[in-house]
C-alpha positions in Angstrom: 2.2 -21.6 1.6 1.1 -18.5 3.8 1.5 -15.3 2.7 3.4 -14.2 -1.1 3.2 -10.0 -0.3 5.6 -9.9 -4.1 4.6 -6.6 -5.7 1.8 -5.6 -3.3 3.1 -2.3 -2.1 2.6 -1.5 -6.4 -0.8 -1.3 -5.8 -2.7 2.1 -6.0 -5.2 1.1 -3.9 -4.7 0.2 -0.1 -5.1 -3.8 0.4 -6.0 -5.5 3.8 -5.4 -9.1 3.5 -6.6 -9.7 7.0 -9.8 -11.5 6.5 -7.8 -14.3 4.5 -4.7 -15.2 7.4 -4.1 -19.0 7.7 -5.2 -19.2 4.4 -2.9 -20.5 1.2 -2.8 -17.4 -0.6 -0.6 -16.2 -2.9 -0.8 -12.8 -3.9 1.7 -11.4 -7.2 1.3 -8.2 -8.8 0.0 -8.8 -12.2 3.1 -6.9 -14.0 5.3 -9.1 -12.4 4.3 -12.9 -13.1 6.4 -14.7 -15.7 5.9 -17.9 -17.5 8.4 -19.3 -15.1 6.8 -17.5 -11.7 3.2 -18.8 -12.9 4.4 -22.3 -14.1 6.3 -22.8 -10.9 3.0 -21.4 -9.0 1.0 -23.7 -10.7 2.9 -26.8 -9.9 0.6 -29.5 -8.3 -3.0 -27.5 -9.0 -5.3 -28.9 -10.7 -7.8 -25.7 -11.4 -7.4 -22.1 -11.4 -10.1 -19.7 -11.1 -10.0 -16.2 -12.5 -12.6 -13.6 -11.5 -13.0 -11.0 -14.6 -9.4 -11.6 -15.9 -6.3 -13.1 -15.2 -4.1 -9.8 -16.3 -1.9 -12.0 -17.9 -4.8 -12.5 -20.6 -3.0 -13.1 -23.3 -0.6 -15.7 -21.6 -2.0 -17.5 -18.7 -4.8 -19.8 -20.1 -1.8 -21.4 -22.4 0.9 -21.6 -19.6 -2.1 -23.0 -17.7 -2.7 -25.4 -20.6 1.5 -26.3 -20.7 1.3 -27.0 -16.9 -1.2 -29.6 -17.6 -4.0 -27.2 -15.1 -7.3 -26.4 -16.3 -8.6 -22.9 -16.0 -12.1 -21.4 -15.1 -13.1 -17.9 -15.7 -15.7 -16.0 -14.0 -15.9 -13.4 -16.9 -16.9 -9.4 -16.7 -19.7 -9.3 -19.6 -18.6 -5.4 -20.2 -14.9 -6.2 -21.3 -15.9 -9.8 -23.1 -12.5 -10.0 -24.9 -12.5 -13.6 -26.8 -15.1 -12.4 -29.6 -13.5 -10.0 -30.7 -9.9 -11.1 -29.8 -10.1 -14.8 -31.5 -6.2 -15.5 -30.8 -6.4 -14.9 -27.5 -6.1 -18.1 -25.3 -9.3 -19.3 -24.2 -9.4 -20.7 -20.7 -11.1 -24.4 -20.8 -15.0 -23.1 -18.8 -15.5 -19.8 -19.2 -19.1 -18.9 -16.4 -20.8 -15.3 -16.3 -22.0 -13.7 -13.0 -25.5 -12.9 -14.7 -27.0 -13.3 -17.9 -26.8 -9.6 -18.8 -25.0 -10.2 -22.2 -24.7 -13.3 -22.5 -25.7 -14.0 -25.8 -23.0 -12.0 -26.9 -20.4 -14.4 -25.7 -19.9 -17.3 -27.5 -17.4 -19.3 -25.1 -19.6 -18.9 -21.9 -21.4 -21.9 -21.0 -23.6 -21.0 -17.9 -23.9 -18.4 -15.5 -23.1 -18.9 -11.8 -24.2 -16.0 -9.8 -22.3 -14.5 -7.6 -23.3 -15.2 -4.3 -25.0 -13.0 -1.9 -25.0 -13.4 2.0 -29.0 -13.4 2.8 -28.8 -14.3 5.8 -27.0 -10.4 6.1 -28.9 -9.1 3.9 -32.2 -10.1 3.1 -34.6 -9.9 0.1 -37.8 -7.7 1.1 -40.1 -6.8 -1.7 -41.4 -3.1 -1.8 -44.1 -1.9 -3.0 -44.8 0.6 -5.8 -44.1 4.1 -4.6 -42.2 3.3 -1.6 -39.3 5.5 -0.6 -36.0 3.9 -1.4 -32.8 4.0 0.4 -29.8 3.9 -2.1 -26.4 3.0 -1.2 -23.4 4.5 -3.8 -20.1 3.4 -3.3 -18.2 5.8 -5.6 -14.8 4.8 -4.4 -12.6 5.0 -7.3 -13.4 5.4 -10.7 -14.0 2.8 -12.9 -13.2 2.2 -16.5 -16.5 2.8 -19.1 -18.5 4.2 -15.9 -19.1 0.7 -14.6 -19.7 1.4 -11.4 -22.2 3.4 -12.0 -21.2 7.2 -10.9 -21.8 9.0 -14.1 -25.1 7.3 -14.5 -26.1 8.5 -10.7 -24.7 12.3 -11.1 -26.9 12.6 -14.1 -29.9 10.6 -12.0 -29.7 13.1 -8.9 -31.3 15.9 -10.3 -34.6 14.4 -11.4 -34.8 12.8 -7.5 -37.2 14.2 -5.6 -38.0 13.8 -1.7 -42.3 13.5 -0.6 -43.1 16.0 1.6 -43.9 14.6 4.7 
């Protein structure tokens, strides 16, 4: 299948694909899939796999489901929709990345971490009053402060550096 660039210049954000060539990758801007585009996508899956939401929440799982393809979401715990959404489409597994929340989604049935690479970055335990390095990728903003940048700007004040 190669490369589907449909609606990728919409994005506001710039996108390198690079790391994925010789892949089977489709990519669609989330605006633009239809029932037809996605059913016709779909053809001959057996699974798809969101990560935090498949922008199409309120229509995928069930043209999933019409397709005869089961679906798997990989959930955000901080914009948990199908509690408070009941007539939303429920995909069939619904996993968390942690279990931050968790009891306060019903439908989620395990967590499955998200994976780090240790062999590039490796656990090492500090001790108790140890210096700490801290690495803040503000990027852009994120909706309900989620990546954390509000929290740090009000944080920064109260850090202080030991004299040497």
């Amino acid at each position: 299948m190669g490369f589907d660039l449909r609606g990728v210049r919409d994005s506001a954000l710039p996108l390198d694909w690079s790391d994925y060539a010789g892949s089977d990758l489709t990519v669609m801007h989330a605006a633009k899939v239809t029932r037809e585009l996605a059913l016709s996508w779909m053809d001959g899956l057996d699974v798809v796999w969101a990560v935090e939401t498949w922008y199409q929440p309120d229509l995928f799982p069930a043209w999933a489901r019409e397709a005869g393809v089961r679906t798997i979401q990989h959930v955000n715990p901080e914009f948990y929709r199908y509690d408070r959404e009941p007539l939303l489409p429920r995909p069939d597994l619904e996993l968390a990345p942690t279990d931050w929340r968790l009891r306060e989604m019903s439908g989620v049935r395990g967590v499955l971490p998200t994976p780090i690479a240790l062999d590039r970055l490796p656990f090492a335990q500090r001790g108790w009053g140890e210096p700490l390095t801290f690495l803040h990728v503000v990027g852009v903003p994120a909706a309900a402060d989620r990546n954390g940048i509000e929290i740090l700007r009000a944080a920064l004040p109260l850090v202080r550096v030991p004299s040497p």
